[in-house]
Structure formats: structure tokens, C-alpha cells
C-alpha positions as CSV (number, residue, x, y, z in Angstrom):
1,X,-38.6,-38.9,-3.1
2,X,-35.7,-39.3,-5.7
3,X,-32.4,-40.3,-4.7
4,X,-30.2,-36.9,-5.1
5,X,-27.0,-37.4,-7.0
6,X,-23.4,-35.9,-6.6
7,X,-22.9,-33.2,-9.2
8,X,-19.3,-33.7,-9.9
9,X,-19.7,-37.6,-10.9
10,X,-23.8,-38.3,-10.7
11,X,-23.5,-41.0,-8.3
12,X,-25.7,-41.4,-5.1
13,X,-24.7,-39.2,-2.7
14,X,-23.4,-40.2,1.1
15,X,-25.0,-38.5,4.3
16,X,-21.3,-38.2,5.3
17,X,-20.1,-36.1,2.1
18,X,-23.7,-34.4,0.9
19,X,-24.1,-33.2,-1.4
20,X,-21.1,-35.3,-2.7
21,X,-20.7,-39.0,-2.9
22,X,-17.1,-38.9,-1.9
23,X,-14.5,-36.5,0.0
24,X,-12.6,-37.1,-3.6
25,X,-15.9,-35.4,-4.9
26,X,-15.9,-32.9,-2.6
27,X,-11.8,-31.8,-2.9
28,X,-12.7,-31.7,-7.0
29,X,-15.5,-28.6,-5.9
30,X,-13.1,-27.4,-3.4
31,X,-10.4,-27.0,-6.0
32,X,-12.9,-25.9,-8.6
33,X,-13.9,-23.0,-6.5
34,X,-10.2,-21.9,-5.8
35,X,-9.0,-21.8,-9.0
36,X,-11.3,-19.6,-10.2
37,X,-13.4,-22.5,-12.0
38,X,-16.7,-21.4,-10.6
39,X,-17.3,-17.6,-10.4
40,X,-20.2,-15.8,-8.9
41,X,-21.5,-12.9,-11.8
42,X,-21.3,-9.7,-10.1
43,X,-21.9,-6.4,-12.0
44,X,-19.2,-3.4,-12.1
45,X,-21.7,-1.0,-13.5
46,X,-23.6,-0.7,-10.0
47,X,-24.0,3.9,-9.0
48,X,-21.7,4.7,-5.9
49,X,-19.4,2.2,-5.4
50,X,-16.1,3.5,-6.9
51,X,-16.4,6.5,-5.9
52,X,-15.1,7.8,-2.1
53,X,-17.8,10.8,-0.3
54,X,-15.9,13.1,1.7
């Protein structure tokens, strides 16, 4: 089986930090995700959601 890597720096990761290598790793994707960096796609356009049913 291949050795997985961290995606933030490609370096093996550490059982303690998976899927990172590092807590610095790990603090950079933390970060990443809180500023808005990384954004799940969602759609807008989606029937029903906007609008309130009395």
C-alpha cells in the first residue's frame, strides 16, 4: 500500500496528525477553511427554498 502524503506540504503523514504530517499542517487547513479559502459549491437556484408556505 502507498504511503499517503499530507496535502498541504506532500510529506508523509503522522498517525498523530492524519491526514496531516504536522499540527502546523493541520492549523494551515484550519485556517484555510475559516477564511473562506475552501468553499463547498452549493446551488441558489434549488425550487422552494426562498420562499415561506403559510
Amino acid at each position: 500500500m502507498a504511503e499517503k502524503k499530507c496535502p498541504i506540504c506532500g510529506k508523509p503523514t503522522v498517525e498523530e496528525f492524519k491526514p496531516f504530517c504536522s499540527k502546523r499542517c493541520a492549523d494551515i487547513d484550519l485556517n484555510r477553511w475559516l477564511s473562506g479559502t475552501y468553499v463547498i459549491p452549493a446551488r441558489d437556484d434549488e425550487p422552494g427554498d426562498d420562499k415561506d408556505e403559510d
